[in-house]
C-alpha positions as CSV (number, residue, x, y, z in Angstrom):
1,X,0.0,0.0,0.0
2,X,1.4,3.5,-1.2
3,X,2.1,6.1,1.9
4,X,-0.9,8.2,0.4
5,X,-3.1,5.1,0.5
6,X,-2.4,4.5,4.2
7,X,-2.3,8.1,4.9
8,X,-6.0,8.2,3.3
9,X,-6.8,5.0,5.5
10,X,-5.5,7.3,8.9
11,X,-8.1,9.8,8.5
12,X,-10.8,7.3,7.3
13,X,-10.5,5.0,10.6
14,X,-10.1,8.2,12.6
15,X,-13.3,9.8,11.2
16,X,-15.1,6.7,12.2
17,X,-14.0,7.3,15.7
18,X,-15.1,10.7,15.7
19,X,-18.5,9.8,14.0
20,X,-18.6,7.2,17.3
21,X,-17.4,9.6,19.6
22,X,-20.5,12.0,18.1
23,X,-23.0,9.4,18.7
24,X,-21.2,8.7,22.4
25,X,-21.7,12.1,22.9
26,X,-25.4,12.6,21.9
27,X,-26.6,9.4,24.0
28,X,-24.6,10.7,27.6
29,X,-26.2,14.4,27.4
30,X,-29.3,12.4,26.9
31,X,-28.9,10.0,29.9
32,X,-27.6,13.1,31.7
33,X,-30.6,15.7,31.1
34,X,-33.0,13.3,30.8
35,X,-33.0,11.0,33.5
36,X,-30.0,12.1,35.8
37,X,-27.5,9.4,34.9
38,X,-23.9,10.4,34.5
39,X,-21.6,8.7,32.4
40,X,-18.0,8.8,32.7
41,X,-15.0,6.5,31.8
42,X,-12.5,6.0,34.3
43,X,-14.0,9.0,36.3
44,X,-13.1,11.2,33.7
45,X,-16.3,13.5,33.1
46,X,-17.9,13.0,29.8
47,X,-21.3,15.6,29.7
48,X,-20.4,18.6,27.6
49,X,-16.9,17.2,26.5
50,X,-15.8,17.7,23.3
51,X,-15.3,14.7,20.2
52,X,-11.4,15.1,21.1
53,X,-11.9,14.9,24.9
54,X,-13.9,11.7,24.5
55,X,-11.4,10.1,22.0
56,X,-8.4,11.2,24.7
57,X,-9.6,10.0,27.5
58,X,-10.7,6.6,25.7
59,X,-6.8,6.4,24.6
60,X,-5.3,7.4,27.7
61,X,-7.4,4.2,29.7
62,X,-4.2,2.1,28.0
63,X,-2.5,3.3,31.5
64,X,-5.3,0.8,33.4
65,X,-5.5,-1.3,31.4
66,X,-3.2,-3.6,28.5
67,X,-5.5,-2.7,25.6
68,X,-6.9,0.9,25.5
69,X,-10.7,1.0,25.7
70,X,-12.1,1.9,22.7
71,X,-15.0,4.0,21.3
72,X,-16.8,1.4,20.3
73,X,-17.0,-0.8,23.2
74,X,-18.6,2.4,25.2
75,X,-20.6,3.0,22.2
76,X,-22.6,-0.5,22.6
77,X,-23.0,-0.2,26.6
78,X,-24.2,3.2,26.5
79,X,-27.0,2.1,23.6
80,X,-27.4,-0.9,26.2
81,X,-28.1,1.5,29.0
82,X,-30.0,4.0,27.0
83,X,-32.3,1.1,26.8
84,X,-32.5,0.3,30.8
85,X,-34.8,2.1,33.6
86,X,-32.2,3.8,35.3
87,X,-32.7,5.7,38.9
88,X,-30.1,8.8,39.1
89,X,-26.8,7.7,39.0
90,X,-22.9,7.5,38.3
91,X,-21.7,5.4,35.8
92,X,-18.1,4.5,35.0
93,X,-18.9,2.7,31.1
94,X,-14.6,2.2,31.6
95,X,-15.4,-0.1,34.1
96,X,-18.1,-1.8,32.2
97,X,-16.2,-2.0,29.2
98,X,-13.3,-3.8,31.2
99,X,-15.7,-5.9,32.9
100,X,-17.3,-7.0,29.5
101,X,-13.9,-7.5,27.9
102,X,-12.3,-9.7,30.6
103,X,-15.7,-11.9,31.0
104,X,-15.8,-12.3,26.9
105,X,-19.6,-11.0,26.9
106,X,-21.8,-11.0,23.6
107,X,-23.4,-8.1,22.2
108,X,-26.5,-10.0,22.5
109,X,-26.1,-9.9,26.2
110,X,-24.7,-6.8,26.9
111,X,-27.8,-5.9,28.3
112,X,-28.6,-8.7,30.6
113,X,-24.9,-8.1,32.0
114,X,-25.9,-4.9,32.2
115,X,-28.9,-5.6,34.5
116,X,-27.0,-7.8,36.9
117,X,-23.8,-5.9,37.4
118,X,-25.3,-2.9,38.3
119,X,-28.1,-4.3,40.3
120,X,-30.3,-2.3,39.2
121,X,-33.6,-4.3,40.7
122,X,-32.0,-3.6,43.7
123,X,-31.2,0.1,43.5
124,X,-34.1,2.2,45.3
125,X,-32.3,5.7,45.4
126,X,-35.0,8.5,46.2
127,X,-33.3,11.6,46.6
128,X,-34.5,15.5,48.3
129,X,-32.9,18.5,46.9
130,X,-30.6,20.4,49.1
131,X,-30.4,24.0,49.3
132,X,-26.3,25.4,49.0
133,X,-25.3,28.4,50.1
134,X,-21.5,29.6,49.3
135,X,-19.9,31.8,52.4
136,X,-17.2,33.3,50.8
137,X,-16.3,33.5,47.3
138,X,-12.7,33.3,46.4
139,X,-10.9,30.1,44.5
140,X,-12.2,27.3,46.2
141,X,-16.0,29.0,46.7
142,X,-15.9,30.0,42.9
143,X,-15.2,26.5,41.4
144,X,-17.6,25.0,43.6
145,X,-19.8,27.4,42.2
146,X,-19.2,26.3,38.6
147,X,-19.1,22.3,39.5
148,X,-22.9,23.1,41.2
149,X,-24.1,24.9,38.1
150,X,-23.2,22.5,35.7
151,X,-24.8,19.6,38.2
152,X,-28.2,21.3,38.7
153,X,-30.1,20.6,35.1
154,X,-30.4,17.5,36.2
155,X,-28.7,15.6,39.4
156,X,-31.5,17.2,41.5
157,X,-28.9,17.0,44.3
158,X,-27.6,19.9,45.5
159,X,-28.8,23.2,44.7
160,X,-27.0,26.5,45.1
161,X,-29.5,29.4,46.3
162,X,-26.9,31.8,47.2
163,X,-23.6,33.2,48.3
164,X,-22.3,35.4,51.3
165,X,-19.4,37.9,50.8
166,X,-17.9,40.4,53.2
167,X,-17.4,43.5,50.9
168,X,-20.2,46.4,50.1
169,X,-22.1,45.2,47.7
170,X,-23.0,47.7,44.9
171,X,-23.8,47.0,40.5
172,X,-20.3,47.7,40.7
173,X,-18.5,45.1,43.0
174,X,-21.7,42.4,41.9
175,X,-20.3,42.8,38.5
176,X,-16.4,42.0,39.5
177,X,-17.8,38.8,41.2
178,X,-19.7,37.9,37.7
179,X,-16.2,38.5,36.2
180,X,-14.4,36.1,38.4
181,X,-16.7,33.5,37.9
182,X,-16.7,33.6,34.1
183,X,-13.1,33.7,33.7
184,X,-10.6,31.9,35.7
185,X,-6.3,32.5,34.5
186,X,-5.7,28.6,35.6
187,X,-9.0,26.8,34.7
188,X,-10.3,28.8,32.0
189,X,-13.3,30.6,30.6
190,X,-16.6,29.2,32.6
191,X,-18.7,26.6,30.2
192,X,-21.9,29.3,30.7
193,X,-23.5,31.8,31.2
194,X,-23.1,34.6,34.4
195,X,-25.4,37.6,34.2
196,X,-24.9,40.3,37.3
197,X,-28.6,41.7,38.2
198,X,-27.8,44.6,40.7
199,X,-31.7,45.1,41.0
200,X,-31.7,41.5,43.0
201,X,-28.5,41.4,43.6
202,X,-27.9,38.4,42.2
203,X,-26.3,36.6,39.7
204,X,-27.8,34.7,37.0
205,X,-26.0,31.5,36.0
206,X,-27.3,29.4,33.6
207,X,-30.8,31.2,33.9
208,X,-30.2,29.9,37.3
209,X,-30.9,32.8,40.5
210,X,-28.3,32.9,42.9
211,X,-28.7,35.4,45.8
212,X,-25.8,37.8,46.7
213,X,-25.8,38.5,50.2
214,X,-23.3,40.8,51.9
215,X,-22.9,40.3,55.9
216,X,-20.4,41.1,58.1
217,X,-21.5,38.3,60.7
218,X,-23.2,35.1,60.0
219,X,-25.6,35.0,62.3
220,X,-27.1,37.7,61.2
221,X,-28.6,36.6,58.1
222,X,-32.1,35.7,57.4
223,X,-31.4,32.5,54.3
224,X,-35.2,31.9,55.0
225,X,-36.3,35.4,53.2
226,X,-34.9,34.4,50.2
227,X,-36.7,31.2,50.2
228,X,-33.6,28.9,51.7
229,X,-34.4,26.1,54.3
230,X,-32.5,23.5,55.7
231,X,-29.6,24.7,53.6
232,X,-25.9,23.5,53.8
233,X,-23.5,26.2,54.2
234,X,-20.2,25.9,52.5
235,X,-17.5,28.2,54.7
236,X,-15.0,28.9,51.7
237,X,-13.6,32.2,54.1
238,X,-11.0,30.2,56.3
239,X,-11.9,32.7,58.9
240,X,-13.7,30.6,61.0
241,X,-11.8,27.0,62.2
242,X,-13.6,25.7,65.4
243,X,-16.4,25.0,67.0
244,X,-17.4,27.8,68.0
245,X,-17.1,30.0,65.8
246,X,-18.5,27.7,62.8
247,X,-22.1,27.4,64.9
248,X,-22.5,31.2,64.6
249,X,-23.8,29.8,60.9
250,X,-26.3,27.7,62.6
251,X,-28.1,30.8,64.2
252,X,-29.0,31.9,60.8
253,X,-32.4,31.1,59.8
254,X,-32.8,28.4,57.1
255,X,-29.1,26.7,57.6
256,X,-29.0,23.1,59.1
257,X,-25.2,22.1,58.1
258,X,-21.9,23.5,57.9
259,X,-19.1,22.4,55.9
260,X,-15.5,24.2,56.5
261,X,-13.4,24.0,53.6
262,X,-10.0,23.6,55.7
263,X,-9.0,21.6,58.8
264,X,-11.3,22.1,62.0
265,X,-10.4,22.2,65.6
266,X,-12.8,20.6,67.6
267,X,-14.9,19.0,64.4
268,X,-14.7,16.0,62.8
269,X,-12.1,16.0,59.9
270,X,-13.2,14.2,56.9
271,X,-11.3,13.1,54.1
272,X,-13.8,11.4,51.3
273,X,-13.3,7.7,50.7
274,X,-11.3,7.2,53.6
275,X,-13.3,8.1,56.4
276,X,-16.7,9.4,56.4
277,X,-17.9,6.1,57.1
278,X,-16.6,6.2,60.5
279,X,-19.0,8.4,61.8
280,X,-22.5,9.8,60.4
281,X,-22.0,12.4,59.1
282,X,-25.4,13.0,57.8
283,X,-26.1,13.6,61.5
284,X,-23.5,16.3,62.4
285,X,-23.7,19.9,61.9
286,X,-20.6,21.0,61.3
287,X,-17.5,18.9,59.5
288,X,-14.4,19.8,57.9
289,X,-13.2,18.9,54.6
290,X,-9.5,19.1,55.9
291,X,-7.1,20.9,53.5
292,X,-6.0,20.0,49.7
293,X,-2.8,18.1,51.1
294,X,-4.3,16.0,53.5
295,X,-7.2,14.6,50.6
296,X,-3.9,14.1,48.4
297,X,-1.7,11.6,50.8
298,X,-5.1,10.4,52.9
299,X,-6.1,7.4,50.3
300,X,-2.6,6.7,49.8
301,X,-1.4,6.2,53.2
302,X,-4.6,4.5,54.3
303,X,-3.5,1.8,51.5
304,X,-0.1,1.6,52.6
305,X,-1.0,1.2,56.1
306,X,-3.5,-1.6,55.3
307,X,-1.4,-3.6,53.2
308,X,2.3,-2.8,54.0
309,X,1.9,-1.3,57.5
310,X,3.6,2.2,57.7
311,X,6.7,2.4,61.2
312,X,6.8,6.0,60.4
313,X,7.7,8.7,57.8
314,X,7.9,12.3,56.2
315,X,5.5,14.2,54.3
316,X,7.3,16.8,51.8
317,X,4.7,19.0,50.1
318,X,5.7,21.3,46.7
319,X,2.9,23.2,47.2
320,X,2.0,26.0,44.4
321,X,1.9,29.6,46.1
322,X,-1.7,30.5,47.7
323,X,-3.4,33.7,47.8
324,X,-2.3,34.0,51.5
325,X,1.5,34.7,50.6
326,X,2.4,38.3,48.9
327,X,2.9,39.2,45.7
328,X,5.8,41.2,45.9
329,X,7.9,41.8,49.7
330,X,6.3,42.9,52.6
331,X,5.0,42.0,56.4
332,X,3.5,39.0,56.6
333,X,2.6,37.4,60.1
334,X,4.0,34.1,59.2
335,X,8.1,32.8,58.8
336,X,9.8,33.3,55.0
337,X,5.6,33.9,53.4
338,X,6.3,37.4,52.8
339,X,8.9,37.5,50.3
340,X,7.6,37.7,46.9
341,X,5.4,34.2,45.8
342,X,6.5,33.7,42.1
343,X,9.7,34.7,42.2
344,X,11.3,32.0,45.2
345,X,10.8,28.8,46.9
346,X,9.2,29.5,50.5
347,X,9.6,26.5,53.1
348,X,6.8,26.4,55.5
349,X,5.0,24.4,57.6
350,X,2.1,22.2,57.1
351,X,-0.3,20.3,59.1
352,X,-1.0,17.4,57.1
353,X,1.3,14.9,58.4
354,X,-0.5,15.5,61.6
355,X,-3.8,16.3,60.1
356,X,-3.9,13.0,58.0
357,X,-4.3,11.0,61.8
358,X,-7.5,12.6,62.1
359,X,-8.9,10.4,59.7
360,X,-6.6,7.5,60.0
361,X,-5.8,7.2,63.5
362,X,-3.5,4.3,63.5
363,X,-1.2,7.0,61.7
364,X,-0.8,9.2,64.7
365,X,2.4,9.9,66.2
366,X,4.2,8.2,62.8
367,X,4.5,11.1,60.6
368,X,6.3,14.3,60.4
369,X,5.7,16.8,57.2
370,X,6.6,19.6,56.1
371,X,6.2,22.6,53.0
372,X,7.9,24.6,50.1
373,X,5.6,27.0,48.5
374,X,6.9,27.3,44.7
375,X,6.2,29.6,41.9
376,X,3.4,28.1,40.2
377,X,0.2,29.3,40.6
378,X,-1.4,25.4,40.7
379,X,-0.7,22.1,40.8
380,X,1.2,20.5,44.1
381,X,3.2,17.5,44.8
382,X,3.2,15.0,48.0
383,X,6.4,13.5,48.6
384,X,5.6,10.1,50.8
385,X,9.0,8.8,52.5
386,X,8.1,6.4,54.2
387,X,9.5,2.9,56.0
388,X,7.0,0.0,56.1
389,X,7.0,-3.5,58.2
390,X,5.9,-5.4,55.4
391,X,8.9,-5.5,52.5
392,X,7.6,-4.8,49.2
393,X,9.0,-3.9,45.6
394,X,8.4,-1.4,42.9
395,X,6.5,-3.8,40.8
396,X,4.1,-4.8,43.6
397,X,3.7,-1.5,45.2
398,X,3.1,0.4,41.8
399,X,0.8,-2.7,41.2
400,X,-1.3,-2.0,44.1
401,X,-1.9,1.3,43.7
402,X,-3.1,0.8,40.1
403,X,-5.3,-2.0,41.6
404,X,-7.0,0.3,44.3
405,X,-7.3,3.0,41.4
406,X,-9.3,-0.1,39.9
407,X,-11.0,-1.8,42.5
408,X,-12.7,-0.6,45.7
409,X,-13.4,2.4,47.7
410,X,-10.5,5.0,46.6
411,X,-11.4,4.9,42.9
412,X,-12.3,8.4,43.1
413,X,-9.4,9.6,44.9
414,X,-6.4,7.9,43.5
415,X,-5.5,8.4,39.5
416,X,-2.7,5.8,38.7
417,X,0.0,7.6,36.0
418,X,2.2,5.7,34.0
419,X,3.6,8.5,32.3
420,X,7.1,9.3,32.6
421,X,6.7,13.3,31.0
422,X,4.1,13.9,33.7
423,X,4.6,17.5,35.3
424,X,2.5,20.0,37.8
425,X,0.5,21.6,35.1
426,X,-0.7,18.0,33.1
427,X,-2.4,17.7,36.7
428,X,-4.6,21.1,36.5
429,X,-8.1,19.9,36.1
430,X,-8.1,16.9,37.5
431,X,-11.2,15.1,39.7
432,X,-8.9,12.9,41.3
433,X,-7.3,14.2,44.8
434,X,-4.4,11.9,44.3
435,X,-2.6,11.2,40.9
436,X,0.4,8.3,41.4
437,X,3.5,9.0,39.6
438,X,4.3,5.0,38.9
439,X,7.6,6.2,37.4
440,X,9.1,7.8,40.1
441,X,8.1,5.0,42.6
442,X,11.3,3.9,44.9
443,X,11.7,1.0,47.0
444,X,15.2,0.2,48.8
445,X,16.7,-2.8,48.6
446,X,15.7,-4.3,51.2
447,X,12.2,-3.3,50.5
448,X,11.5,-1.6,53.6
449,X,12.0,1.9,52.9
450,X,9.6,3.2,50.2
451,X,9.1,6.9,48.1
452,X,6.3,7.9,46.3
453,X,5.2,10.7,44.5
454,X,1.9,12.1,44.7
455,X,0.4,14.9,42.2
456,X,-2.5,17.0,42.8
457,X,-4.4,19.7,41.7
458,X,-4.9,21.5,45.0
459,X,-7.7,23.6,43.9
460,X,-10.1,21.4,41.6
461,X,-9.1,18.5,42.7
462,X,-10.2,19.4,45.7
463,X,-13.0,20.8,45.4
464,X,-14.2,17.7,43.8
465,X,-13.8,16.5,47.4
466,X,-15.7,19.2,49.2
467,X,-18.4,18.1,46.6
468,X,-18.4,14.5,47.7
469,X,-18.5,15.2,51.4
470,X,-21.3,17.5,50.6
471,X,-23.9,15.0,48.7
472,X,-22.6,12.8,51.6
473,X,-23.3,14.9,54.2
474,X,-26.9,16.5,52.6
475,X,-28.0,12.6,51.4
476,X,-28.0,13.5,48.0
477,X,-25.7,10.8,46.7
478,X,-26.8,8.9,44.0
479,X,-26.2,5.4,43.1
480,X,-22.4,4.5,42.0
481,X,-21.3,2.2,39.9
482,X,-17.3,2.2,39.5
């Protein structure tokens, strides 16, 4: 065959892709809008994707699995599905597609595979609204913002009615807060659309009303005059920490949760997949998400404690610079943070290596941790040094942490990365709170000394994990198949 003949070949099997990919497409906005179920494929989102997203993410599953899964195999179990009387739910058709692949099912019985895997004369998954309210609106309370916007067509789980800031609010200021939320200098241009009505003040997102409330003290605010009851509120301020001062939002009319967005004193700490099921959460009133760090090495170590048994260890966090360090020098209350954020390398402390024993208690006392702000704006790195009473090897350690990014309760937390040119910024936009660099894996020689590397997006990473404890903690989770 001539080079133009196989060149002509390329773009004929790749538009056959696309033309599947297209079809993919139509079928998970359907699911999605019409009856609540989300597709994705190895937790990758796949609603209001792109043709070259979908074909991507199908290519990259080749780092899961030995043969990438392909178009075409999604193809037939979303037609399958489409076909099913689904309850609201999460899908992972990567997972399907592996299962169907490994068990040698026919087409002609995708369907009754289909029926039995997922269980689905079992599933009984009613769910109630819940009202969200954002307190505070910088990085953390704006992508939460976006991620409950583009869920409330039609998950019918958590609903965002409003959002408390601390500044004057005039058309002015309301309008600056539209522009933050449509246009973000490390995740991009907002998929919709924001409208500022100063005669409400509101915003309008997605056609969507979303109060504006400005308040100088929490307790002072009536949620219930802007129709809000039995709201959660979602403390993005870091101003409040404990107790205490996190119950002021319970004096509030129309709030019946709080969720803090960094690590509580006095509180329960929760890290998603690793411990909420330790207490119930649904009954507390206040819970803290912990901080970015301590959802990145949390899943990890509780792996490695369960299967190789951690002695002790370091934590060493590369941690882009945060909003709370200074631009250029000046005072700053806190060691080395006022010197100028993208221009050096600021060591500082962290409480993760403690904080991570709040949710895995056999941890406490073992590990020690550490920080160095660096100048990138996003994208962090956990280094895990660690020594282990059970001898392993790179092989089987790298092998069980692709496993649990398989199999079993972490598969929304860890990401398993085989890829050898993986840097900070690949990580930015990321669901995952822990990607595994397999590459950089180290294990001593005698097996008892062990280093990995852990990558994460500590802003929307993260936030993804606010987001779980929040359906979590309002009962708004739907049913999950991964």
């Amino acid at each position: 065959m001539s080079n133009n003949a196989v060149f002509e070949q390329e773009i004929k099997t790749y538009t056959t892709k696309q033309n599947a990919a297209t079809k993919l497409m139509e079928m998970v906005s359907n699911l999605w809008y019409n009856h609540a179920v989300e597709l994705v494929l190895f937790r990758n989102q796949l609603v209001d994707r792109r043709v070259s997203h979908i074909l991507n993410v199908h290519s990259a599953s080749q780092e899961l699995t030995e043969k990438p899964i392909s178009v075409f195999e999604t193809m037939k179990i979303t037609e399958a599905l489409t076909q099913l009387h689904l309850c609201p739910a999460r899908i992972d058709i990567g997972k399907l597609a592996l299962q169907l692949r490994e068990k040698s099912v026919e087409d002609t019985a995708i369907q009754h595979f289909l029926i039995g895997e997922l269980k689905l004369a079992d599933v009984h998954n009613p769910i109630v609204p819940r009202d969200v309210v954002l307190y505070g609106f910088g990085r953390i309370g704006r992508l939460l913002a976006r991620e409950l916007i583009a869920k409330a067509g039609a998950g019918k789980q958590l609903r965002l009615r409003a959002i408390v800031t601390r500044d004057n609010l005039d058309a002015e200021t309301l309008e600056k807060r539209a522009a933050l939320l449509r246009n973000d200098s490390i995740h991009g241009r907002f998929d919709g659309e924001v409208q500022a009505d100063p005669s409400r003040n509101a915003l309008i997102i997605n056609g969507i009303t979303v109060h504006v409330i400005s308040a100088q003290e929490p307790e002072h605010i009536d949620y219930c005059a802007y129709g809000i009851q039995d709201a959660l509120l979602i403390d993005n301020t870091g101003a409040f920490r404990d107790e205490k001062q996190l119950s002021r939002h319970l004096i509030a009319r129309g709030v019946a949760q709080v969720l803090l967005t960094a690590p509580g004193k006095g509180i329960p700490n929760i890290v998603f997949g690793v411990n909420e099921q330790c207490i119930d959460v649904r009954s507390q009133h206040i819970v803290s998400a912990a901080s970015c760090t301590t959802n990145a090495i949390a899943p990890v170590l509780q792996l490695i404690e369960k299967e190789l048994d951690v002695i002790k260890g370091h934590i060493e966090t590369i941690h882009a610079y945060t909003n709370d360090q200074n631009l250029v020098d000046n005072m700053h209350k806190k060691s080395r943070r006022g010197r100028a954020a993208a221009v050096n390398m600021v060591i500082t402390e962290t409480g993760a290596g403690t904080a991570v024993a709040k949710s895995i208690p056999s941890l406490t006392g073992k590990l020690t941790s550490n920080a160095i702000r660096v100048p990138v704006p996003n994208g962090s790195l956990a280094i895990l040094n660690l020594e282990i009473e059970n001898a392993t090897s790179v092989e089987q350690l790298n092998g069980l942490l692709q496993k649990a990014s398989l199999h079993g309760n972490l598969v929304e937390q860890i990401n398993y990365s085989n890829n050898c040119e993986l840097v900070s910024s690949d990580c930015i936009g990321t669901t995952f709170s822990s990607i595994v660099d397999a590459p950089a894996t180290i294990v001593s020689n005698d097996g008892k000394s062990i280093v990995l590397y852990i990558w994460y997006d500590n802003e929307y990473g993260y936030m993804h994990q606010v987001m779980r404890l929040a359906r979590h903690m309002a009962g708004v989770r739907r049913y999950t198949y991964y």
